[in-house]
MIRO-43154 format. One record per residue (C-alpha): residue in three letters; x, y, z. Coordinates in Angstrom, 2 decimals, decimal comma, padded with zeros to 5 digits, m for minus. Layout:
BEGIN
+--------+---------+---------+---------+
| residu |    east |   north |      up |
+--------+---------+---------+---------+
|    ALA |       X |       Y |       Z |
...
+--------+---------+---------+---------+
END
This chain:
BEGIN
+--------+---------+---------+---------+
| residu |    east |   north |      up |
+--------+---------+---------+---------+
|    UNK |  068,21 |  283,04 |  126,69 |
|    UNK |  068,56 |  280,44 |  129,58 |
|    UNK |  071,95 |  280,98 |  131,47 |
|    UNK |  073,44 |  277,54 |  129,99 |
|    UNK |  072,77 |  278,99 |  126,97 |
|    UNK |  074,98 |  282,08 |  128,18 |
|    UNK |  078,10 |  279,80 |  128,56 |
|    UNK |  077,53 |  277,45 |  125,56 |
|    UNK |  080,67 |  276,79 |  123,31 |
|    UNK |  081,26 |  279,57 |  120,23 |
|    UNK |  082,00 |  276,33 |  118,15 |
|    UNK |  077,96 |  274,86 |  118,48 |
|    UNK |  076,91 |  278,05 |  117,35 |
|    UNK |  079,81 |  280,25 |  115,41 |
|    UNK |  080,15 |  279,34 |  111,48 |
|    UNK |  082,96 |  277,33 |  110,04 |
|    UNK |  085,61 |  279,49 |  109,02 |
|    UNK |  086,41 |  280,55 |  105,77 |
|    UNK |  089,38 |  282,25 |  104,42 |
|    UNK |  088,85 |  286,14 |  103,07 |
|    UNK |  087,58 |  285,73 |  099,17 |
|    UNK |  087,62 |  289,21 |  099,08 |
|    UNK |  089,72 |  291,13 |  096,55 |
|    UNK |  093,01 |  291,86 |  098,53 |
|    UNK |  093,50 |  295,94 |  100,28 |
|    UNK |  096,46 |  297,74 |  099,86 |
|    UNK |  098,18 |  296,07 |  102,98 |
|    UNK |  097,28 |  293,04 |  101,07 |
|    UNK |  099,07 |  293,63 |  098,24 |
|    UNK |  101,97 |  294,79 |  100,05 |
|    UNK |  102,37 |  291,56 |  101,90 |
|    UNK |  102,59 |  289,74 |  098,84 |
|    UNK |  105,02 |  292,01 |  097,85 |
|    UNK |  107,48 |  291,36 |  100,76 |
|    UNK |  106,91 |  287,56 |  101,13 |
|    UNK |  107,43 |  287,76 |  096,80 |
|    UNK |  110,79 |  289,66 |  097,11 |
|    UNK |  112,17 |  289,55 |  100,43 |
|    UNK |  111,77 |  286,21 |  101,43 |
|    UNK |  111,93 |  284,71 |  097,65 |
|    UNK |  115,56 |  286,75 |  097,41 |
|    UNK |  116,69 |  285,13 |  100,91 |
|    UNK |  115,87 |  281,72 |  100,40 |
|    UNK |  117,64 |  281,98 |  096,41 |
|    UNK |  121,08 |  283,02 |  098,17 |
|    UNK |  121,14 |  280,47 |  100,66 |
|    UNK |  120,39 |  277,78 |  098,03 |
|    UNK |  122,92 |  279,39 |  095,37 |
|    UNK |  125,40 |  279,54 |  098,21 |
|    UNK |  125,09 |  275,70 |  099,22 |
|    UNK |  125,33 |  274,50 |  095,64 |
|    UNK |  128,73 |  276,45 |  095,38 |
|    UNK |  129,89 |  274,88 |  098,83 |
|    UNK |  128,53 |  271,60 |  097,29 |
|    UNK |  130,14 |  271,73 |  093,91 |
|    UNK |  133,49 |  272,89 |  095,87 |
|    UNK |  133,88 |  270,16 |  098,77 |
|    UNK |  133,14 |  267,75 |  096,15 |
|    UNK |  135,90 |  268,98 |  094,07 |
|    UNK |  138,35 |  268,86 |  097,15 |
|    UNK |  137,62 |  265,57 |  098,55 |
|    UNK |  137,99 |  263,78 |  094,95 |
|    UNK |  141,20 |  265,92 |  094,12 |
|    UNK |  142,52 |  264,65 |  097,60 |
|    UNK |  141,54 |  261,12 |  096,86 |
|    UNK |  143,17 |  261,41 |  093,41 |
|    UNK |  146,68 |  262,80 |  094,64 |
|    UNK |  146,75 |  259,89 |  097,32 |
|    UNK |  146,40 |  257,42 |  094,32 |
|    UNK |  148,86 |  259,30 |  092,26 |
|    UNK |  151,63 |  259,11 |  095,39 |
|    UNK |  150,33 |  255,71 |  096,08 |
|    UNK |  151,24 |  254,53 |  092,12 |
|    UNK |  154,77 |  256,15 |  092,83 |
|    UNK |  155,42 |  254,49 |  095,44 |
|    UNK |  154,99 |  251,17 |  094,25 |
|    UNK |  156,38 |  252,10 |  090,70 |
|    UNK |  159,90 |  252,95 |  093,41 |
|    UNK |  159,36 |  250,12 |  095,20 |
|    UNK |  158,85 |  247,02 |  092,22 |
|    UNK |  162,03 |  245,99 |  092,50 |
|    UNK |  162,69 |  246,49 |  096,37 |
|    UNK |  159,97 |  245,49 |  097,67 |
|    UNK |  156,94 |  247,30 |  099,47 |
|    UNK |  157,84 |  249,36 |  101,91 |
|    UNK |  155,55 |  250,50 |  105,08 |
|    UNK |  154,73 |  253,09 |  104,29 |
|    UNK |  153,57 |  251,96 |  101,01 |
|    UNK |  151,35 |  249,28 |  103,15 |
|    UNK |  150,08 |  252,35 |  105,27 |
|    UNK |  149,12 |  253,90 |  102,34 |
|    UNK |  147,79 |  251,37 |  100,73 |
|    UNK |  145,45 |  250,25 |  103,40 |
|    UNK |  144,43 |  253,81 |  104,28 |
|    UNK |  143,58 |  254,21 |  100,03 |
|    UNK |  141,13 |  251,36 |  100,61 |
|    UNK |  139,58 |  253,13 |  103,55 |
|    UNK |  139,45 |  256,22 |  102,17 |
|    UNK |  138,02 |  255,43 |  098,57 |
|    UNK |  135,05 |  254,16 |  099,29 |
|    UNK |  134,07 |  257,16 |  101,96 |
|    UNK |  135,15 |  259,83 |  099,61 |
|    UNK |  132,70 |  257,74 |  096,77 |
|    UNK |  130,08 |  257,66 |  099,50 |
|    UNK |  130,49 |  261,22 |  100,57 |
|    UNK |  130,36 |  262,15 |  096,33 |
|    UNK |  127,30 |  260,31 |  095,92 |
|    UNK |  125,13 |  261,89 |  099,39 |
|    UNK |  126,24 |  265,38 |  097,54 |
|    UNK |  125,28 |  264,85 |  094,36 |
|    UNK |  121,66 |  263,44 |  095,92 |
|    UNK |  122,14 |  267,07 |  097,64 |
|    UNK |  122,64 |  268,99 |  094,52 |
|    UNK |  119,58 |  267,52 |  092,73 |
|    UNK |  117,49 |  268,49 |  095,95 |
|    UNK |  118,70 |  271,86 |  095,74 |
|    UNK |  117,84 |  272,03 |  091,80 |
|    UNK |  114,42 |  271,10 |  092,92 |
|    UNK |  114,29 |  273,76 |  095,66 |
|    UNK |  115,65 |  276,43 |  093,15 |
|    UNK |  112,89 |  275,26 |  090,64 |
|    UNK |  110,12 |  275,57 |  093,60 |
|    UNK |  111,39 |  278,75 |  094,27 |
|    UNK |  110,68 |  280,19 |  090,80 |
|    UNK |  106,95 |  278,52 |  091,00 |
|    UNK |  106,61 |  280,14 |  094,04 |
|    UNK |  107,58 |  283,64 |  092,45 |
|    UNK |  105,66 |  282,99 |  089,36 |
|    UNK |  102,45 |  281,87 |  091,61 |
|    UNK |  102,33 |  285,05 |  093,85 |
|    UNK |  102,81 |  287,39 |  091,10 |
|    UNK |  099,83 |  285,70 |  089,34 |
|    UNK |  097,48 |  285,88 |  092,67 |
|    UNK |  098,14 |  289,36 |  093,22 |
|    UNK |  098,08 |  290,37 |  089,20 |
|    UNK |  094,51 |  288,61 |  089,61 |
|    UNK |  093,60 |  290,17 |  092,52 |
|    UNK |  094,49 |  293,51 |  091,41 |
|    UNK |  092,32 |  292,85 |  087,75 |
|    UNK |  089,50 |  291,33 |  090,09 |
|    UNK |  089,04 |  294,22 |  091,81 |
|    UNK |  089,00 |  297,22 |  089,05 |
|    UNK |  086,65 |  294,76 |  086,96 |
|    UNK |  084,60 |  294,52 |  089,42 |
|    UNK |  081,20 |  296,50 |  089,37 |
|    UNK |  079,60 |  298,44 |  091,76 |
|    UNK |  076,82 |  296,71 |  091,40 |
|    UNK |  078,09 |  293,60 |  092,20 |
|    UNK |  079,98 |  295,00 |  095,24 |
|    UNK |  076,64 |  296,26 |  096,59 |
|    UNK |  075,22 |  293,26 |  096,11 |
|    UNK |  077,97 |  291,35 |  097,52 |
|    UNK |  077,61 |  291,07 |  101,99 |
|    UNK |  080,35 |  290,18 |  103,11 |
|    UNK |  078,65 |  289,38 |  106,38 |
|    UNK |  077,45 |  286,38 |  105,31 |
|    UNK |  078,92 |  282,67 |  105,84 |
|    UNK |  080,30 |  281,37 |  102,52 |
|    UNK |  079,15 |  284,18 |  099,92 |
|    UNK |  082,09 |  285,34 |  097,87 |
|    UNK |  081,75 |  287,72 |  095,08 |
|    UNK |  080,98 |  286,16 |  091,48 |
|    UNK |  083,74 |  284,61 |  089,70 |
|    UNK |  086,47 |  285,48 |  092,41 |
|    UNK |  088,58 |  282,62 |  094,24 |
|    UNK |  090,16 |  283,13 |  097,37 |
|    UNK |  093,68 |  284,32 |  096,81 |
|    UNK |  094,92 |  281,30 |  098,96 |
|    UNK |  093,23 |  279,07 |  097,29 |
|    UNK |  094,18 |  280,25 |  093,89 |
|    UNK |  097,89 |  280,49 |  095,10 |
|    UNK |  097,33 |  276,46 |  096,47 |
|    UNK |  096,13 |  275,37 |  093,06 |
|    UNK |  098,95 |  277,54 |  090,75 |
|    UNK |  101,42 |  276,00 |  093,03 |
|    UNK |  100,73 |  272,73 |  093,77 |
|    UNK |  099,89 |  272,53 |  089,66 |
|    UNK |  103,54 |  273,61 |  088,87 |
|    UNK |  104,77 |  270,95 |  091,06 |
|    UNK |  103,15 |  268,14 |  089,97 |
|    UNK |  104,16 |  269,13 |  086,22 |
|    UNK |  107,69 |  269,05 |  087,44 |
|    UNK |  107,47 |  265,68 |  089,76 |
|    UNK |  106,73 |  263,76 |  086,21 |
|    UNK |  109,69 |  265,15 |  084,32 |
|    UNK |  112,36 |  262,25 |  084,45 |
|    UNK |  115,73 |  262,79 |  085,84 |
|    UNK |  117,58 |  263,56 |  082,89 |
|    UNK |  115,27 |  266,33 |  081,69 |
|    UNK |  115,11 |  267,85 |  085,56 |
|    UNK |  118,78 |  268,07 |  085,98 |
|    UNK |  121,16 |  266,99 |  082,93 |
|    UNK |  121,66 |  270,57 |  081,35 |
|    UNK |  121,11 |  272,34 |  084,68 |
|    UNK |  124,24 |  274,50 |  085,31 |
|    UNK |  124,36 |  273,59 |  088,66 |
|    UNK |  124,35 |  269,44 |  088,20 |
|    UNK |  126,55 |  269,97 |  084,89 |
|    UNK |  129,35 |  271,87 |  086,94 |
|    UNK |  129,01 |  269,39 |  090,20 |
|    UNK |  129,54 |  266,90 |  087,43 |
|    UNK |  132,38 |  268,41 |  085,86 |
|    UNK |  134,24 |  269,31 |  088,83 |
|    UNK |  133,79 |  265,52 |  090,15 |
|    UNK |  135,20 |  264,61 |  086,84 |
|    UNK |  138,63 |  266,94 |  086,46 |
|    UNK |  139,07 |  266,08 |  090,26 |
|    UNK |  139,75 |  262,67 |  089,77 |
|    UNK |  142,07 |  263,39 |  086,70 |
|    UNK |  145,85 |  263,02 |  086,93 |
|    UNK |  148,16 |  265,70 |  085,75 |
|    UNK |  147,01 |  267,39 |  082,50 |
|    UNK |  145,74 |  264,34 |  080,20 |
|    UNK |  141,90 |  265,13 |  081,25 |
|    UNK |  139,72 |  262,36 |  079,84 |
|    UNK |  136,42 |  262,93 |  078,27 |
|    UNK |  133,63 |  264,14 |  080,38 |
|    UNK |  131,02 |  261,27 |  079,51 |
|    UNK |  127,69 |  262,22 |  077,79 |
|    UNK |  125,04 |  263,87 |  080,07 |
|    UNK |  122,79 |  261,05 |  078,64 |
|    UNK |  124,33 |  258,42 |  080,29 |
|    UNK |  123,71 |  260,39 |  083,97 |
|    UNK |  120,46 |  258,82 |  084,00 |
|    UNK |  118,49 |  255,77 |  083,52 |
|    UNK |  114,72 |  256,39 |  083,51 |
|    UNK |  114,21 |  258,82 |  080,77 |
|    UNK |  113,28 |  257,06 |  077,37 |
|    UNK |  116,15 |  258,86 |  075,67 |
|    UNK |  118,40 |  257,08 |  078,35 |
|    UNK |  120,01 |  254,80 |  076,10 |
|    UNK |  120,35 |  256,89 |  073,08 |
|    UNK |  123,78 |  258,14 |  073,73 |
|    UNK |  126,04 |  256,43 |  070,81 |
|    UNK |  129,37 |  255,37 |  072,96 |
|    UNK |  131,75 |  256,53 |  070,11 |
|    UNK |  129,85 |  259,97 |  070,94 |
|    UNK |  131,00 |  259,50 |  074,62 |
|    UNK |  134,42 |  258,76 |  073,13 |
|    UNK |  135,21 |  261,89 |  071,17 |
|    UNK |  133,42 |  264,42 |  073,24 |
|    UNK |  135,93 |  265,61 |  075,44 |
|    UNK |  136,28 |  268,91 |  076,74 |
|    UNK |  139,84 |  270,20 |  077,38 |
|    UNK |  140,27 |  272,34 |  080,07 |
|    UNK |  141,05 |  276,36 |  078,62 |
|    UNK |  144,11 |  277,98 |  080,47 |
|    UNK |  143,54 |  281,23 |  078,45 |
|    UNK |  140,94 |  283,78 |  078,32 |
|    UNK |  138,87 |  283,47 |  075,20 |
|    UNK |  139,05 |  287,60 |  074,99 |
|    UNK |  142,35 |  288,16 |  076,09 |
|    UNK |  144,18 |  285,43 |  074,56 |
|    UNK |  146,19 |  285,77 |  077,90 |
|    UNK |  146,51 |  282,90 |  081,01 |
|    UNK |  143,91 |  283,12 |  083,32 |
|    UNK |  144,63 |  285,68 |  086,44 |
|    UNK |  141,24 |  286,45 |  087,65 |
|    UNK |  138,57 |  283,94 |  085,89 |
|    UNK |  134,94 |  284,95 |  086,12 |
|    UNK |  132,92 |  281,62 |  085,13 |
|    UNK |  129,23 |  282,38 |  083,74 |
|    UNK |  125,97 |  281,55 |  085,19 |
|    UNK |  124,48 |  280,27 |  082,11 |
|    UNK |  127,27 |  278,54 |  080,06 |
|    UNK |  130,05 |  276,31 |  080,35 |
|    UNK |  132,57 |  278,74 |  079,69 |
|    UNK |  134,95 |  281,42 |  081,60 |
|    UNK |  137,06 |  284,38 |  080,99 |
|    UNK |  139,39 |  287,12 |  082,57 |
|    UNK |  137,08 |  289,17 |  084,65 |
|    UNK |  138,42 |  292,72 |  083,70 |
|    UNK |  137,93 |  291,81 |  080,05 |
|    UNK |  134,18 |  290,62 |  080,38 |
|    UNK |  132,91 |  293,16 |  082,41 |
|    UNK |  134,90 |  295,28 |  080,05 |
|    UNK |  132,81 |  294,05 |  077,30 |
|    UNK |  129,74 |  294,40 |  079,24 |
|    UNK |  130,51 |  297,89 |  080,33 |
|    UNK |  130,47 |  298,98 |  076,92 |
|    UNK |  127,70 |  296,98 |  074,84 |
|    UNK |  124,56 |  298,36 |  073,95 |
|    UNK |  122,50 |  295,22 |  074,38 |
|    UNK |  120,37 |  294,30 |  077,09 |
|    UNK |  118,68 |  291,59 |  078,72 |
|    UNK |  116,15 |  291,40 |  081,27 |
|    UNK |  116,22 |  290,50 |  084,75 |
|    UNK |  113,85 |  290,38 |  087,55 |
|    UNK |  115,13 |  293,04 |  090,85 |
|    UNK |  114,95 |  292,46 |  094,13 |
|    UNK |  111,09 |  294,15 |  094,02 |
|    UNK |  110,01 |  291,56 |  091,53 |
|    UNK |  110,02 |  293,49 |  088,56 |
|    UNK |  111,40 |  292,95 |  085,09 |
|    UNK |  114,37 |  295,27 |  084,56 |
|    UNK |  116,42 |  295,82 |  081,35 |
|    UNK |  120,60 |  295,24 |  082,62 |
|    UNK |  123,30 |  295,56 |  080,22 |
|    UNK |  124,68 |  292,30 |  078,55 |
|    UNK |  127,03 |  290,93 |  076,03 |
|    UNK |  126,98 |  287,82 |  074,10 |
|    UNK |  129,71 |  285,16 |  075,29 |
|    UNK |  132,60 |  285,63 |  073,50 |
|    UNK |  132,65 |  281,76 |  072,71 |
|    UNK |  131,89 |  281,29 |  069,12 |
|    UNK |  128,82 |  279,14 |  069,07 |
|    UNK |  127,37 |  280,46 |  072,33 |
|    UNK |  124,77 |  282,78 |  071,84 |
|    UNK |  123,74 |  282,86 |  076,16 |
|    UNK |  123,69 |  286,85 |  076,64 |
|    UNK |  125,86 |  287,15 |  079,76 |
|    UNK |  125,28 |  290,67 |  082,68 |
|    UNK |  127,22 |  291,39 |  085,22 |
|    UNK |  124,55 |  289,18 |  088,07 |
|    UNK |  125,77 |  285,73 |  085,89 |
|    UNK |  129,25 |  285,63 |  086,22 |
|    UNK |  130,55 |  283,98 |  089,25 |
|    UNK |  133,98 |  282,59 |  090,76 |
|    UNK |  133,41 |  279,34 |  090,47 |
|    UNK |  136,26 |  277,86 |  093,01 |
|    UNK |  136,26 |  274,73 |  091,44 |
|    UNK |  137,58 |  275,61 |  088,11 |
|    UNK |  139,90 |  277,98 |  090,04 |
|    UNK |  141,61 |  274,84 |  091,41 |
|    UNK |  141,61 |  272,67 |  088,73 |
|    UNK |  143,03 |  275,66 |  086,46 |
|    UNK |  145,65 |  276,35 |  089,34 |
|    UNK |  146,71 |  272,69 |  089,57 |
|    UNK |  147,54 |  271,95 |  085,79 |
|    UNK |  149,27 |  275,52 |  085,42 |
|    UNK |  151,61 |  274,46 |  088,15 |
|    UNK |  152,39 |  271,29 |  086,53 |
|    UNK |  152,75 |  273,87 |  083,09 |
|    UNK |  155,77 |  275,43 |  085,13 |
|    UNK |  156,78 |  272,34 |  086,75 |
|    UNK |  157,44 |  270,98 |  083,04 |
|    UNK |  158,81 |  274,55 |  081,56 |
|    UNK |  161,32 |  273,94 |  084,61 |
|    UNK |  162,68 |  270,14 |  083,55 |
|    UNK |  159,02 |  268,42 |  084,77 |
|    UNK |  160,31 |  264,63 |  085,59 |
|    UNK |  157,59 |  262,00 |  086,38 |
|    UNK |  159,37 |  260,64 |  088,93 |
|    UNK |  159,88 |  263,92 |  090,80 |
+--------+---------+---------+---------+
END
């Protein structure tokens, strides 16, 4: 060849590239392993953990609000017949400040909650879709034929062996098909019984109650407005379906000392007595380890009659924000054992 040939660019005469389509090797299979369980277990903590910060500030900034409005109401009920004081001014005029920032604050949270519902739910596709490229790639390559792998050269540009699809492109196209399914789900079906949205919800809700009359929760349907069921909820529903808030243990009969709340249900108990329970039933349930595989763990059915969740050890959490609501009304409980006066 002529010497300008010599120094011609690799890209006029190199082939396009194309990923491996190649059944995966061992060190293959082991990648997918680590980005599948490593990785997948990292990035589920961090968005666990930043719900539970969520789902707490919320609670702390409304409960704030709510006691400034309770002092505020005292004040002026004090004041009727005197006239308003300045300090009832100040706080007045710092209540309309601080209202509308602790509304605007709720709502940028709950926006954050929903985005970390949708990260938890592509973080399961993303598990689910690995585990199916490398169960495929591991079936592709003990079905395949010597024949066929004989035949097969890997030298050349664009031949892949019959019937096999690059694992990144099956992993594109398992993924990117979950998400798509879940991007036309309406609101309310995405997040209305999620246990993460339902307890933001809930702890919004008993943070903006005052003393121990807690009104009712209103119905998850009317959350949302762009699912056709939207508008089904019957208001006299909304009326009676309040949820008072449980002091006692469901197991112990006892006042709360240590509550444990669960995972998968609305409902808590003393955290000796569950994992009591758990300790010593014979049922299990599965769970997936921190290798990806399904593992049997011990598990009880909540003691709630009507529940039938089946609650291990890994689903019971303290949930801080029913730790300070149940704090709050068991101090007005001894405030009112003790000669409780509204005033005071």
């Amino acid at each position: 060849p002529s010497s300008s040939a010599a120094v011609a660019d690799p890209s006029d005469y190199l082939p396009e590239y194309q990923p491996p389509s190649a059944a995966l090797t061992a060190s293959g299979h082991q990648a997918l392993r680590a980005i599948a369980n490593q990785s997948q277990n990292r990035l589920v903590t961090h968005l666990r953990l930043a719900a539970e910060y969520l789902d707490s500030s919320a609670g702390q900034i409304n409960e704030r609000l709510t006691e400034r409005k309770e002092a505020a109401n005292l004040k002026r009920k004090r004041e009727s017949t005197e006239g308003q004081s300045d300090d009832a001014r100040k706080l007045a005029q710092h209540l309309s400040t601080l209202e509308p920032k602790v509304e605007g604050m709720t709502g940028r949270m709950e926006e954050a909650i929903r985005q970390i519902i949708d990260g938890k739910e592509m973080a399961g596709q993303l598990e689910t879709a690995l585990r199916q490229v490398k169960e495929h790639a591991t079936n592709s390559a003990s079905q395949a034929t010597a024949t066929q792998r004989s035949e097969w050269d890997p030298t050349m540009p664009g031949q892949t062996q019959e019937g096999m699809t690059p694992p990144c492109e099956r992993f594109r196209q398992l993924y990117h098909g979950h998400k798509d399914r879940y991007g036309a789900k309406s609101l309310r079906v995405r997040y209305s019984e999620h246990p993460d949205y339902v307890n933001f919800k809930k702890s919004v809700h008993m943070a903006q109650q005052s003393g121990d009359k807690i009104a009712p929760m209103p119905n998850s349907n009317t959350w949302f407005r762009d699912g056709a069921n939207a508008d089904d909820a019957d208001e006299d529903d909304i009326v009676m379906e309040g949820e008072s808030i449980r002091t006692t243990c469901p197991i112990t009969l006892q006042p709360f000392r240590e509550p444990l709340s669960s995972d998968l249900c609305p409902h808590h108990f003393e955290k000796s007595a569950i994992l009591e329970l758990i300790r010593k039933s014979e049922s299990t349930t599965h769970r997936r380890n921190q290798r990806g595989e399904m593992q049997a763990v011990r598990a009880v059915q909540c003691p709630t009659p009507g529940c039938d969740q089946m609650l291990s050890k890994d689903k019971l959490s303290e949930r801080q924000s029913f730790i300070r609501t149940l704090r709050r009304l068991q101090r007005l409980q001894e405030a009112r054992d003790n000669g409780y006066d509204d005033e005071d």
